[in-house]
N, C-alpha and C positions, 0 to 999 in steps of 0.2 A: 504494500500500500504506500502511496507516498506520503510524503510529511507536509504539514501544511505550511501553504506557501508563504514566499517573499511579498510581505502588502504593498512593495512600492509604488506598482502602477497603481493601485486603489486608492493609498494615502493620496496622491496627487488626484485624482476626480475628488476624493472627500474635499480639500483643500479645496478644489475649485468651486463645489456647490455652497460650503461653508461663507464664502465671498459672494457667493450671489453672481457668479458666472455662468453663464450656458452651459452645461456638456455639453461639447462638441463630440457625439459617438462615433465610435468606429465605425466605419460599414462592411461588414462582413460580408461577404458573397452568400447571395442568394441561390438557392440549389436552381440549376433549369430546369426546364418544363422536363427534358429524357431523365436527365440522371437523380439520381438515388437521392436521397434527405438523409443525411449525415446525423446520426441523433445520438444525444445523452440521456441519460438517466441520474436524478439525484433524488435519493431518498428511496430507499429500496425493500421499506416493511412490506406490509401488504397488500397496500394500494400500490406502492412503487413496481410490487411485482405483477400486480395485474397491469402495470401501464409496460412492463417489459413486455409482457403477453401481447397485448393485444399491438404494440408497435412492431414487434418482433414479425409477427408474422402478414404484415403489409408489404407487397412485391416491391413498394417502391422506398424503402425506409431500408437503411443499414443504419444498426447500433453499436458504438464505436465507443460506447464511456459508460464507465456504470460507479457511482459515487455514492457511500455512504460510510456515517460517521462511525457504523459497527462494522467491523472486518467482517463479523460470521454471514448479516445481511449483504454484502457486498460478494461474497464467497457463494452464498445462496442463488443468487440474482447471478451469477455468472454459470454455476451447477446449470441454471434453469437456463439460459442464452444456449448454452450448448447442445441441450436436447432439441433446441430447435433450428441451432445452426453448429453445428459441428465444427466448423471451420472456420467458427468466429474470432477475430483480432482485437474484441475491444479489453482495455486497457481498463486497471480499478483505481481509484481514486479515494483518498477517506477529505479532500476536500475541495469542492465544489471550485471554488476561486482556482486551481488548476487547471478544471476542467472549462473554466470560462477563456482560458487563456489560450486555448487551442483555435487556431485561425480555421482548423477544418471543419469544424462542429458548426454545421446550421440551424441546430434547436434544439432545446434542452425539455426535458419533461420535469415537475416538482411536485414530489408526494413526501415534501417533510413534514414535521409537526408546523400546526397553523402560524407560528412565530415567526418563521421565517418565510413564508411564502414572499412577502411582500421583498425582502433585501434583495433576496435571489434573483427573481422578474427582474427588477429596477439594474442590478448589474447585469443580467444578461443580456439585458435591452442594450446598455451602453456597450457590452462586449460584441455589439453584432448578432447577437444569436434569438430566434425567435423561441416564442414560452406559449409550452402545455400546461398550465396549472392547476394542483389539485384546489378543492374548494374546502372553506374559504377563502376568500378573494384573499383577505389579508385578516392581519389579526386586529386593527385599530380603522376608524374611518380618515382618520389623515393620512397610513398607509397608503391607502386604494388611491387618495388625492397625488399622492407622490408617483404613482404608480405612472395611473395616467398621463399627467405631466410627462417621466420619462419619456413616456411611448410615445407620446406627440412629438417630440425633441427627436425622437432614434428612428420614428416611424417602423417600429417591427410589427411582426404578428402575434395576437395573443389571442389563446381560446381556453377558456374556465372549462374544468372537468366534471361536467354537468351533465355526465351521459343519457338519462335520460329525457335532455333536451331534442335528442337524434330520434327518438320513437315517433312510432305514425301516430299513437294516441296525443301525444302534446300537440301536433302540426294538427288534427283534427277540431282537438278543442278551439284552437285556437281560430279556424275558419268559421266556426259554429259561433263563437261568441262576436267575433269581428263581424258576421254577417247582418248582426241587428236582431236576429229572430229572437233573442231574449227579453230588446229593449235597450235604456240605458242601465249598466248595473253601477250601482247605487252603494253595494256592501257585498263583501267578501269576507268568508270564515276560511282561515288557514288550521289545520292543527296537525301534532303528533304525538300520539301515545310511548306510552317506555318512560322509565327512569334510568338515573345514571347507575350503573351497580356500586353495589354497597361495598366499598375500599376501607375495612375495619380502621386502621391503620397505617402508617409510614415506616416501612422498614429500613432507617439509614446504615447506609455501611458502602465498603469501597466500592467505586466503580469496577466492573468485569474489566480484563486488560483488553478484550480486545474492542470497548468503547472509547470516544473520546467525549467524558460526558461533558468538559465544558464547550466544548465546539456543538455540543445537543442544544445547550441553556442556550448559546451565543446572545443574543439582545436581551434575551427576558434577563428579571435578577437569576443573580445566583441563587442557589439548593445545593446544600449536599445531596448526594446523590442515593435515591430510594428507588425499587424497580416498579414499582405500583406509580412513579409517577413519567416515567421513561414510555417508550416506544406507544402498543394502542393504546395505552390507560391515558397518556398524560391528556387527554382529551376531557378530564373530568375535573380539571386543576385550571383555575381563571386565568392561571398565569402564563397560559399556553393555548387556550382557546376558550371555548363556551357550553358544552357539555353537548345532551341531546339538540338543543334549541339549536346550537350554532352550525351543529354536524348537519342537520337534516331544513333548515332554514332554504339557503337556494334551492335543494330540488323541487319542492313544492312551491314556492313563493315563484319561481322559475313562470310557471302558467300566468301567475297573476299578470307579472313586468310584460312577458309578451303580448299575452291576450291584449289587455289597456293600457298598461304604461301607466300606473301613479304616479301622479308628479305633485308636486307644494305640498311637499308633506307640513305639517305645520304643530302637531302636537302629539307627542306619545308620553304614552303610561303602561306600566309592566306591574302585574303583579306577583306573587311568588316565594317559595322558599328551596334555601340552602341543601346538595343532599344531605343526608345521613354520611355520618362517616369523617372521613379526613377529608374528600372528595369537595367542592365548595362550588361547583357549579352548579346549576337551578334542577331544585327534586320535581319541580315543576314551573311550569311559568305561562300566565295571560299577561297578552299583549292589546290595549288598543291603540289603533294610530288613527288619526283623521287626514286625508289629502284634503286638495283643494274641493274636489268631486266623488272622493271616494271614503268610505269608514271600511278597515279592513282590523280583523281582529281574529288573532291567534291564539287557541284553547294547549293545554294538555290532554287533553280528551275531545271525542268526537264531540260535535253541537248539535244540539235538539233541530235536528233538521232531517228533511227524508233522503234517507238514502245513507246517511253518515254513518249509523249503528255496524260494528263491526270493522272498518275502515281504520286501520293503525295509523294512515297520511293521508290528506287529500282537501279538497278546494272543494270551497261552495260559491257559486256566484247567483247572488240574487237580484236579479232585470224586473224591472215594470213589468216586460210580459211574461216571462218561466226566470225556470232556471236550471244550473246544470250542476251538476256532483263530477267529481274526478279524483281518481289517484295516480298513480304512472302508467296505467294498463288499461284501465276502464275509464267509461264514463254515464253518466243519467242524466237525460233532459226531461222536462215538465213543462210542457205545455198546454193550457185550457185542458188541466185534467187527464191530459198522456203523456203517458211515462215512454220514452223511446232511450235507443242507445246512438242513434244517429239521424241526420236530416238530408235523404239521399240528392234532395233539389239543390242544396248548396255546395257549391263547386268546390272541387280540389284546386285552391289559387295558391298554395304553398310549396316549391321545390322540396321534395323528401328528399333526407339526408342521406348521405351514402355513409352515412358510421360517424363516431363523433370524434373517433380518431382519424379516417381518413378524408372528414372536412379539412382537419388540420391542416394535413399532409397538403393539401390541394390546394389549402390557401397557404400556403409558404412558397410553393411551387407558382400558384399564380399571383402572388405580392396583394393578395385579395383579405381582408377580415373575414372570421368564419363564423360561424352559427353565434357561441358564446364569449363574442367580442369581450373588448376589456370594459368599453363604456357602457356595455348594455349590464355585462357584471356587475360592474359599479354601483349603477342605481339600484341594482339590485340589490347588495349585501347592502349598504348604507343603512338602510330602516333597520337592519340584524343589531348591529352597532349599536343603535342610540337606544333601544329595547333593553340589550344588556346595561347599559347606563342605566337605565333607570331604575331596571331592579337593582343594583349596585346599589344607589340613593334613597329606593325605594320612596320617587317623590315620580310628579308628572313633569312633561319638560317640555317647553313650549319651542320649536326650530324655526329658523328661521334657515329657509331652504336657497335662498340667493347669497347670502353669505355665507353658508355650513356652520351655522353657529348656534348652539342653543342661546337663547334670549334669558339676558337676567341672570344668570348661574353662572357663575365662574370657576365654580365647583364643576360640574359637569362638565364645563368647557376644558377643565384640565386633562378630562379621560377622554378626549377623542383623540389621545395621543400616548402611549407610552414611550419616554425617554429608553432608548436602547444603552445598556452595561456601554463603558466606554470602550473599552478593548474591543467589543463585537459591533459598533456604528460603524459600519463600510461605508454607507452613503452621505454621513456627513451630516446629520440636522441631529 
């Protein structure tokens, strides 16, 4: 594995954004329309290894880096490259800045813990290299800000790992509700059932040798090191992400953004408690939020509405004239008293996806934005953010959606940001 790198070229971008300078990015070559897409991997648990899978075996993608901060995950993720390319050349990495530094790499995939999502992007962008990323967008809503920003600056490609954005059930919903036959909708219930599992306890003691667990933490604070809060669990710990809510947020909320697009969001409130345990992310949690034109409000449990009973995920839209139930599979419309699964007079006016991996591929090859763009992400997670605030505060919060700012709180306003450890701020703010 190698060691990790010399920060010079980075220290100098920090330094530059620190001043309030441009990055000026590199510009990496773009794969052409014949040849292959030159791809990395960072982050190699086990989403990382389903994004090896499922890259792995696309005719036009060669995987040529495979980086993570535990050798035995990195050693796994190559075991697995092999059974399906025998004759594979790609090279292991335990740190990512490395693998940015290769002029051959045209895109990197990211299924690390949600902390880092955002650093990762924001320097791959500047290295030239276009981003797979897993979801959440980022950990903070001034992340996703930063984000963006790069991207405009670098012009790369970005696509949120949102897979089930790619299924014909979403593209369908989505033409049924855009076609009007509901009406205007007015209110939307999001929810998802589950709690976080019960984490008795914190067992500290040394890191395994062959983790590097401060390169794990990099921006968050420090921890000594516990395994209940390392690799899948650390998902149940604030200080790394948001527990059930934040994990399962975009896929469902995903329908809402396309279908209508909320926009002016203007006030949220979160209700809610802490789990049980060591664990400290929400044992549940209601959300209401008011847009400009919409009331959309997220249960822990289905809502007294038809069709919801038994549904672990899924969206309710209620229009003047019906309405319509969905989870990632199915869906129910109601209209004057009929219950249907589809409305066969409204046309198929939406391109179906050829895979939500190889939109990617196709939009890097064609310099094109693919399905789960960065700015449609964006507004998407955004509302996730300020949710978690609130339960944090446990108060309501009034936004003010033209400036990103909560109104009147300076308290709140301080958590739309966490300062990144100084050692681990690559980007510089």
């Amino acid at each position: 594995m190698n060691k990790p790198l010399n920060r010079r070229n980075f220290i100098r971008y920090s330094a530059l954004s620190a001043l309030g300078f441009q990055f000026l990015p590199f510009r990496g070559v773009h794969a052409a329309a014949s040849d292959k897409v030159r791809i990395a991997h960072i982050g190699l648990g086990g989403m990382g290894l389903n994004h090896l899978n499922w890259f792995a075996n696309l005719p036009e993608v060669e995987i040529v880096a495979l980086c993570d901060v535990d050798e035995l995950h990195a050693q796994q993720a190559l075991a697995k490259l092999k059974e399906i390319h025998p004759d594979t050349k790609a090279e292991l990495y335990s740190d990512f800045r490395k693998v940015l530094e290769r002029q051959d790499i045209d895109a990197v995939t990211i299924a690390t813990p949600d902390h880092w999502h955002a650093q990762i992007t924001i320097l791959a962008f500047q290295a030239g290299k276009d981003v797979y990323s897993e979801k959440p967008l980022s950990y903070s809503q001034r992340e996703g800000k930063l984000m963006l920003e790069t991207q405009k600056e670098t012009g790369r490609i970005f696509q949120l790992g949102t897979q089930i954005h790619a299924g014909d059930n979403y593209h369908r919903v989505v033409e049924i509700i855009q076609s009007g036959v509901l009406g205007k909708v007015k209110t939307v219930r999001l929810w998802k059932t589950g709690e976080p599992p019960l984490i008795p306890v914190l067992n500290f003691q040394a890191p395994p040798p062959n983790l590097d667990w401060d390169m794990w933490l990099g921006p968050a604070p420090y921890s000594d090191y516990a395994p209940e809060k390392c690799h899948f669990s650390y998902r149940y710990f604030m200080e790394y992400s948001g527990g059930v809510f934040q994990d399962f947020w975009c896929h469902i909320a995903d329908i809402v953004w396309w279908s209508i697009s909320p926009s002016g969001l203007k006030k949220v409130v979160a209700y809610g408690e802490k789990s049980d345990g060591a664990g400290d992310t929400p044992k549940w949690i209601d959300v209401d939020f008011k847009f400009k034109k919409l009331d959309l409000h997220w249960t822990s449990i289905p809502p007294d509405v038809p069709g919801a009973e038994g549904r672990g995920i899924g969206a309710y839209f209620e229009g003047t004239k019906g309405t319509l139930i969905c989870d990632y599979s199915t869906r129910e419309i109601r209209i004057d008293g009929q219950v249907m699964d589809d409305i066969p007079e409204i046309p198929k006016t939406i391109i179906r996806s050829p895979g939500h991996q190889q939109n990617f591929i196709d939009a890097v090859k064609a310099k094109t934005q693919p399905e789960s763009y960065l700015e449609y992400a964006r507004s998407m997670t955004l509302p996730m953010h300020l949710a978690l605030i609130s339960f944090k505060l446990k108060e309501e919060l009034k936004w003010n959606s033209k400036k990103e700012l909560f109104k009147n709180n300076e308290t709140a306003n301080q958590l739309l940001f966490r300062p990144y450890r100084e050692k681990w701020n690559l980007i510089g703010v």
